[in-house]
C-alpha positions as a printed Julia matrix, in Angstrom:
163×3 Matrix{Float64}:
 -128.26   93.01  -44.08
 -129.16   95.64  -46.25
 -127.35   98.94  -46.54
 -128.21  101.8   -44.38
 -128.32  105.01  -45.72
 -127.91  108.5   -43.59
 -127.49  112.26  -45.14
 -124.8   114.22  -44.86
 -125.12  117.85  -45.29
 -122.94  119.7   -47.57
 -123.3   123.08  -48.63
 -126.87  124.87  -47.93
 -129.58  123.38  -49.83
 -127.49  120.16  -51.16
 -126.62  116.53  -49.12
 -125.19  113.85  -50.05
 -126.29  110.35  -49.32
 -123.8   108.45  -47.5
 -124.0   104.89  -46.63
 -122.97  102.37  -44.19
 -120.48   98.84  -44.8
 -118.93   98.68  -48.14
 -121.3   101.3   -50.07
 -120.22  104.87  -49.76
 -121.45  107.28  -52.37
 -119.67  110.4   -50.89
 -118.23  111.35  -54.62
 -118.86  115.36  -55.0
 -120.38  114.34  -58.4
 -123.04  112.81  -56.46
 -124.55  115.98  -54.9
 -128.4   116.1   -55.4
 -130.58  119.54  -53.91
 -132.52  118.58  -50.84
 -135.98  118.04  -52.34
 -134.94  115.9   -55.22
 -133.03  113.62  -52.33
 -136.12  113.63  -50.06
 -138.28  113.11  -53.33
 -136.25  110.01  -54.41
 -136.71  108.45  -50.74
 -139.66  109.23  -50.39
 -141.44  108.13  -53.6
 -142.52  110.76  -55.31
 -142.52  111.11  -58.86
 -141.65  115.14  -59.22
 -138.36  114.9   -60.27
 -139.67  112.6   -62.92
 -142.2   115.68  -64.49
 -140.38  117.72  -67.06
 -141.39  121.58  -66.86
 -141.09  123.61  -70.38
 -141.13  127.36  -69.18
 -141.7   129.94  -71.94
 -141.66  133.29  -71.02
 -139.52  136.24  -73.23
 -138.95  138.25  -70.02
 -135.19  136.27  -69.42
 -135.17  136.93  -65.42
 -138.93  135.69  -64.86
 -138.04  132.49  -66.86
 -135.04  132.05  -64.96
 -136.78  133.02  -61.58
 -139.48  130.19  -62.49
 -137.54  127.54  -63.18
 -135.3   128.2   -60.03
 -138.44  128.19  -58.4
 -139.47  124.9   -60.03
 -136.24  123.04  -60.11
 -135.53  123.62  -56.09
 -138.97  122.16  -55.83
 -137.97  118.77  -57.54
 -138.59  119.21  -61.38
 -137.15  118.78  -64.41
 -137.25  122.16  -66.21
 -136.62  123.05  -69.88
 -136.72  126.9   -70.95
 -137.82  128.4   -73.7
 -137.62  132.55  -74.74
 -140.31  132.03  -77.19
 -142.71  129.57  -79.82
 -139.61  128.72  -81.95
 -137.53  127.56  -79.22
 -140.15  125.99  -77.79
 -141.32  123.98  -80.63
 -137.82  122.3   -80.98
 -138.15  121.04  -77.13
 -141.4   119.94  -77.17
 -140.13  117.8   -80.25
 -136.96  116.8   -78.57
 -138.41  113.06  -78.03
 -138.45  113.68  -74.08
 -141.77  113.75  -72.78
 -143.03  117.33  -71.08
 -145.47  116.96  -68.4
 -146.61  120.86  -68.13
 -146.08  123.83  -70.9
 -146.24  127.02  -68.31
 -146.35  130.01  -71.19
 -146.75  133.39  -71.45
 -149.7   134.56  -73.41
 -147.7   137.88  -74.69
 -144.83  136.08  -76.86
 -142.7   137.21  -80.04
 -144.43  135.35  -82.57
 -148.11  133.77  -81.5
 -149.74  134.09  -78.26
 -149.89  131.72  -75.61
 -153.24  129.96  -76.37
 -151.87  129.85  -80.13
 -148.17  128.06  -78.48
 -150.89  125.44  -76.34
 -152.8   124.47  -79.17
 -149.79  123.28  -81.08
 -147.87  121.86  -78.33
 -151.17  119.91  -77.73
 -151.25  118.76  -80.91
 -147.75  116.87  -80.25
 -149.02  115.51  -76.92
 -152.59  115.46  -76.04
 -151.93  115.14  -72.31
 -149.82  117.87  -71.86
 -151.24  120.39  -69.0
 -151.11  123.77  -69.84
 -150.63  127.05  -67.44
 -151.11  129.96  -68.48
 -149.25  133.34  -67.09
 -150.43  136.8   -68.23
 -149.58  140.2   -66.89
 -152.55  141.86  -67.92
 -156.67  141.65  -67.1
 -157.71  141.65  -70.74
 -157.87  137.9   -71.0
 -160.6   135.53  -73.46
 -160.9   133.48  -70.97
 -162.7   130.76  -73.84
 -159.92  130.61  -75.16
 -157.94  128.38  -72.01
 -157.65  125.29  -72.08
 -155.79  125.06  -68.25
 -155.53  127.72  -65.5
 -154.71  131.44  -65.92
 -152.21  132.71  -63.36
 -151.86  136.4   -62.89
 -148.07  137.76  -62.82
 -146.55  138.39  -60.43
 -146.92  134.6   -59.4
 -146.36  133.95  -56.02
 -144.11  131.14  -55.73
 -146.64  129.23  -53.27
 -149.62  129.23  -56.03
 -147.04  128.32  -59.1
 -146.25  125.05  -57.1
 -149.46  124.34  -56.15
 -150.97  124.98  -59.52
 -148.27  122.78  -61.14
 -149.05  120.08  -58.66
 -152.8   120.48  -59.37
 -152.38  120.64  -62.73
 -150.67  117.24  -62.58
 -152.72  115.13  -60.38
 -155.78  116.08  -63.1
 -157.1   113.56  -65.33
């Protein structure tokens, strides 16, 4: 008979799968966040789609990937091109680059070109606080800051079901 699995919920946001007969995976290092769990039973693939954020302002990068990680993905952070150079050639595979077209350094489109050039099906999304955009210049969408949480996720998930 296989084993049954029910949740048990811990602290808000987290649970912890527990399951019936011999198996019981109750171990506090076993805590996953809600939609990675429902993710994982459910089939999707989110948690499996890595995230680099690059953004210089530290409290919108960190308010991204919060945003993105409670949603179910892997997120890497970057402050600017450097630092995100030495992810995108970390060997793990990134799904999306979401940058910042005002960076120390190069600009955004400048930071997408190369990080295409390491992976030619990386999806790019763009962020940009300001009107004056060259629009010719994206290769991906442009989102306008502040992002509302809602359109980030469903740009990323757009973004990722395109060809």
């Amino acid at each position: 008979m296989p084993e049954r699995a029910s949740i048990m919920p811990l602290a808000k946001g987290e649970y912890r799968p527990k399951f019936s007969r011999s198996l019981d995976l109750t171990s506090d290092a076993l805590r996953v966040p809600l939609p990675v769990l429902v993710n994982a039973i459910s089939g999707d693939t989110r948690m499996l789609e890595r995230i680099l954020v690059v953004e210089d302002d530290a409290r919108l990068r960190h308010a991204l990937s919060r945003e993105l990680e409670a949603a179910g993905y892997d997120v890497e952070q970057a402050h600017d091109y450097r630092d995100a150079l030495e992810v995108l050639e970390d060997g793990k595979r990134i799904s999306v680059l979401l940058v910042d077209l005002i960076l120390p350094g190069v600009n955004g489109f400048a930071l997408g070109r190369m990080a295409r050039m390491r992976s030619r099906n990386l999806k790019i999304i763009y962020m940009t606080g300001t009107d004056d955009v060259p629009m010719h210049e994206a290769d991906g969408p442009i989102l306008h800051k502040p992002v509302h949480p809602a359109v980030l996720l469903s740009t990323v998930r757009d973004s990722l079901r395109a060809v």
